[in-house]
N, C-alpha and C positions, 0 to 999 in steps of 0.2 A: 758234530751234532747233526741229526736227520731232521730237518727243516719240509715241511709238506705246505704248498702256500697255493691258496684255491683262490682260481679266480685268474684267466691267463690276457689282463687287459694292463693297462699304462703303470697300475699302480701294482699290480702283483709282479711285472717282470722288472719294476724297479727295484722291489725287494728281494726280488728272486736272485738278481746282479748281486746288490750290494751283501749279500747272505753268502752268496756262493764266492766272492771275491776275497770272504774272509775267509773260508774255509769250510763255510758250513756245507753238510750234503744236503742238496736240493732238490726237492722235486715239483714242477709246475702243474695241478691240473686243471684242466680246462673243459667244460662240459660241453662247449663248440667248440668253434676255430678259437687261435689269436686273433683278439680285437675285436671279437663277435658284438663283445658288449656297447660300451658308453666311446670308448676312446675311439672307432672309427668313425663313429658321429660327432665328433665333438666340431669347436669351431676354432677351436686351435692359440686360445687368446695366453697371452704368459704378460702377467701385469705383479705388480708391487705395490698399486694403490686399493687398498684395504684400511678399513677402520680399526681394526683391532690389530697387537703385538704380535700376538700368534701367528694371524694371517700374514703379515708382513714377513715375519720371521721365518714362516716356511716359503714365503713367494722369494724373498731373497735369497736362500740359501739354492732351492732352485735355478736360477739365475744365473748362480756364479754354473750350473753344471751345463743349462743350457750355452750359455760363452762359449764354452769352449767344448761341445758336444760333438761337434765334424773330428776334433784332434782328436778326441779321448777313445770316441766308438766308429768311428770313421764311418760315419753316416751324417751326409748331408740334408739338415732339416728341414730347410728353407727357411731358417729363423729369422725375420724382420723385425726392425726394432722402429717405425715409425712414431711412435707414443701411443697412448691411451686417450683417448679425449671423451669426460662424462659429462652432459650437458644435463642443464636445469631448468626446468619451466619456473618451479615455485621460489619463492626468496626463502622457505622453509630449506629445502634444498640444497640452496646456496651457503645458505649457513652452515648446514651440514660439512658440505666441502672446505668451508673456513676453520672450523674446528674439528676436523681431522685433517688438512694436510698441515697443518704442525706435529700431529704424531709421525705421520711419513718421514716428513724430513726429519726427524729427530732420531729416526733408522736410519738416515741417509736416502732417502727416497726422493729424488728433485724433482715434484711435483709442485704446481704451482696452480693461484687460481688465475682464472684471466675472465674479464666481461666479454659479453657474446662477440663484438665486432674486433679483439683480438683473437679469442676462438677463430672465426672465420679465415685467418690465412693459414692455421691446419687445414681448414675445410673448406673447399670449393665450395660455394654456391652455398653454406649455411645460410638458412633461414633466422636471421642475429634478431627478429622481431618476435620471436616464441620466446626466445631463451633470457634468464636474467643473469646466468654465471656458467663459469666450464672450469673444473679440474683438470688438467692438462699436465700429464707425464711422458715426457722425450722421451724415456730408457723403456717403455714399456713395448709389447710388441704382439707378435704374434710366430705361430710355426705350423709343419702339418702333424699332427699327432698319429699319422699312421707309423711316417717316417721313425719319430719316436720310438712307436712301441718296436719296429724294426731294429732301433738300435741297442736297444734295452734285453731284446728278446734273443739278437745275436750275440752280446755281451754274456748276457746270464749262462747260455752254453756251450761257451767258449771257456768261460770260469769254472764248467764243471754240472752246471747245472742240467736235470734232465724236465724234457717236457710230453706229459701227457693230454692228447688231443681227444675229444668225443669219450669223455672220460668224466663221470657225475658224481659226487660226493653224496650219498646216501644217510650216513650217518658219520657221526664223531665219536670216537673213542673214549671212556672215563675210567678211573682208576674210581675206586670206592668213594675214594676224597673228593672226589672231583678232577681230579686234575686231568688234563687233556694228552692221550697217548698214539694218538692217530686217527687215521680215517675209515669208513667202508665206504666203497665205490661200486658202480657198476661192473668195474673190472678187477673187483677182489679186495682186498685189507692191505693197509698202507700204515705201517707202525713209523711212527715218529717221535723225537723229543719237542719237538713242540709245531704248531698249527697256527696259519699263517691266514686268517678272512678277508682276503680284497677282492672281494666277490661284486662287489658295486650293487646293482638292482638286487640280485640274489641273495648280498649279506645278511639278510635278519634270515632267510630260511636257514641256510649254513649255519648261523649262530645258535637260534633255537636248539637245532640238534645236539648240542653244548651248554645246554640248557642256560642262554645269555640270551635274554630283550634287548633290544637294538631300535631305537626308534628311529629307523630308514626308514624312508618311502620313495618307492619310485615315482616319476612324475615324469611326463609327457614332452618332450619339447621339438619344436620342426626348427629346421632352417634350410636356406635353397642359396642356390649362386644365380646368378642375375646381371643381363648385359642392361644397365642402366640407358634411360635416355639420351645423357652426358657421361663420357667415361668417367671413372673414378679412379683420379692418379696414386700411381702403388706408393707413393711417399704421406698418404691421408692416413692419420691414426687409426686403432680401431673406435672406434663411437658408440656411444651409449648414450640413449635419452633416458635417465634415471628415473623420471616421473613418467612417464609414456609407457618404458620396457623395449622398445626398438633399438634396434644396433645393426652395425653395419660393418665392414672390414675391405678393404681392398683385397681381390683376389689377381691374377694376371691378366696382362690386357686389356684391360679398363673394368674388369666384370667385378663385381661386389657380390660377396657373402653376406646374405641379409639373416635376421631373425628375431625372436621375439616371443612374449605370451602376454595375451590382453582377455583373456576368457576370465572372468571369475569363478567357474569352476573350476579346479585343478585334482582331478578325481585320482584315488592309486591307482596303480597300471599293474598289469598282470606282467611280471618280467618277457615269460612265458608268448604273451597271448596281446601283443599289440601292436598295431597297425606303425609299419616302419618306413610307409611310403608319408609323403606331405600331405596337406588337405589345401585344394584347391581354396577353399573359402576363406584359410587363413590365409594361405599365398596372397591372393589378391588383398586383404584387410591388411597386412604385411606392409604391402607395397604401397598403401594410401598414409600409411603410418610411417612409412622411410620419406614421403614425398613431402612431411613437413617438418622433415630436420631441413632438406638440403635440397637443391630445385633438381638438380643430379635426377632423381628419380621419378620422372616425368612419365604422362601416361605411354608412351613409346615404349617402355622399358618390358624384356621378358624373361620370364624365368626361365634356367638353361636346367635346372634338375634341382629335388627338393628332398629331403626327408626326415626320419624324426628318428627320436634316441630317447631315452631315461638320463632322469638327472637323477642320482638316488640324496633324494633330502633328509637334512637334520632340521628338525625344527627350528634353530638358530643358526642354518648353512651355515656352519662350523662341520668341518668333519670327528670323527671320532677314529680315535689312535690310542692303542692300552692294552695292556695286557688284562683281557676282562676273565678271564680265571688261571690259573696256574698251567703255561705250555700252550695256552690257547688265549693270541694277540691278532687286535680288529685293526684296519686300517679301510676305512670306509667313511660312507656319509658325506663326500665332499663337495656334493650339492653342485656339478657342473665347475669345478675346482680342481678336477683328478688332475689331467694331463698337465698343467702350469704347475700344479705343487707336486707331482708325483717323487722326481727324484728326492726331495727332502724327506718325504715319506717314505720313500724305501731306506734311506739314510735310517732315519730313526727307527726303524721296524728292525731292521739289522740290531742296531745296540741294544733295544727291548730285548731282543730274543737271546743276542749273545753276551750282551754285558747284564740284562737286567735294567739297566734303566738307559732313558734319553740323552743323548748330547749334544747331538747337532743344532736342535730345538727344542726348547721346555716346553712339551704338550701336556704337562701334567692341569692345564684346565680343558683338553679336552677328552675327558675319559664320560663314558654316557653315562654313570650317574650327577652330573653335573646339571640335566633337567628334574632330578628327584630331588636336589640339595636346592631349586631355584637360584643354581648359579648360572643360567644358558647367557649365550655370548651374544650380541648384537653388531652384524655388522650391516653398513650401512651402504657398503659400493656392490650391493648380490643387485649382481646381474652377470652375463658373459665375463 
């Protein structure tokens, strides 16, 4: 089967592998480089605490690929497993966290809640007089997603797979029916048996040309690394003030990857056409906002480099995953989710395309008319 999968970032070359791995003939293309897109921005988080089945079910089965990722692709990721730690201002909040980590654990997810002053010996210097509760997951962690897509991207064509770079999908192919028979590009017509969207920001254009609505939206997000006041020991979870929006992660040598979004505007973004440096104003707003999780971040502290990336959102950050017309299968929408869930989703996109349906994970509630039926998913840990 001739497999054509657009879009050469975390989630295309996980499906690009697991396609090629089966047999399929594969071709990657890429209107940049590799990784131009979302995944070299990203911030690198691989967690399992999610509110919904779904989510959980694709971050676990993930999970078990990142374990053992150095053996399988022989690419060292840097994978750290310090835990997750999500902290709470409101007792609204708190609650929240009570009635979902019973669904976790009930996936097996050892998540636990702890009051601010056991939070604190995750956390250096937490500020325990803000916070009323912390969700706190040991197994959760963190990795680099370039290294990833590195290892994803040397798999896929080693399997077989071929890849086109500076190469832009113009239009998509139909048969009278609909059904989807390949691409036109800037560098000629690309016949396929079916068509592959993990375009991330891009996706709803790619889709349209397949005459599929896609309600993605790209959206804005910065983040910087940061030699803190006080080091930040590489055994600190990653952190998340759930009510705030600020997060943090240990990077090496004491320096923290900071970020966040506090703007009530959240405007679309031109994939095309947006500013991929940081904004001083937010850097500094950033850093007044990490200095009241934890005392770590003291006016001393400075930023070593910043920048920004697209999250492509679903309007219930659930991603969308489906075969949205006959030959022509989305995997997009993952709302700053790709990299942590990606190998699941190339798992699944492989059985879409070659068996016809899911089996790794039952994503049959995230197919996108799921906002036209008023069945959209709610989860409640969207942050990093």
């Amino acid at each position: 089967m001739r497999v054509i999968v657009v879009g050469g970032g975390i989630v295309g070359f996980a499906c690009a592998y697991y396609l090629a791995d089966r047999g399929a003939d594969v071709t990657v293309l890429e209107k940049s480089s590799i990784g131009a897109g979302a995944t070299d921005r990203a911030a690198g988080g691989i967690r399992a605490q999610f509110s919904t089945p779904v989510s959980i079910r694709l971050s676990l089965e993930s999970i078990d690929v990142w374990e053992s990722f150095e053996e399988t692709f022989g690419v060292d990721i840097g994978y750290r497993r310090p835990g997750y730690l999500y902290l709470a201002r409101e007792e609204a909040t708190a609650d929240l966290f009570r009635e979902t980590i019973p669904v976790q654990n009930d996936h097996g997810v050892p998540s636990e809640f702890l009051p601010p002053e056991d939070a604190r010996r995750h956390v250096p210097g937490l500020r325990t007089e803000t916070y009323v509760g912390a969700a706190y997951c040991p197994t959760d962690g963190f990795a680099d997603p370039h290294l990833g897509l590195q290892g994803f991207s040397r798999a896929a064509t080693a399997a077989g797979a071929t890849v086109e770079t500076g190469v832009e999908v113009t239009d998509v192919l139909r048969t009278d029916d609909g059904a989807v028979t390949g691409v036109d590009t800037t560098d000629g017509r690309y016949e396929a048996d079916a068509v592959v969207n993990a375009a991330g920001a891009w996706s709803p254009r790619i889709a349209a040309m397949a005459d599929v609505r896609l309600p993605v939206t790209p959206r804005r997000r910065q983040a910087m690394v940061v030699d803190p006041e006080t080091p930040v020991p590489e055994d600190t979870p990653f952190v998340t003030d759930l009510d705030d929006g600020v997060y943090f992660r240990p990077e090496r040598d004491g320096a923290a990857l900071v970020g966040g979004h506090f703007a009530r505007e959240d405007p679309e973004r031109d994939p095309d056409a947006y500013r991929t440096s940081h904004d001083l104003a937010w850097a500094a707003e950033t850093l007044e906002h990490a200095a009241t999780v934890t005392d770590r971040f003291g006016p001393r502290s400075e930023i070593v480099r910043g920048w920004a990336g697209l999250y492509a959102m679903t309007p219930d950050h659930h991603p969308i995953i489906e075969e949205s017309r006959p030959g022509f299968v989305t995997a997009t929408g993952f709302s700053g989710h790709g990299f942590m869930q990606s190998p699941a989703a190339g798992q699944v996109v492989s059985e879409l395309v070659l068996d016809g349906a899911a089996g790794t994970v039952d994503v049959s509630e995230l197919t996108a008319d799921r906002f036209e039926r008023d069945a959209a998913l709610h989860e409640t840990y969207f942050s990093a």
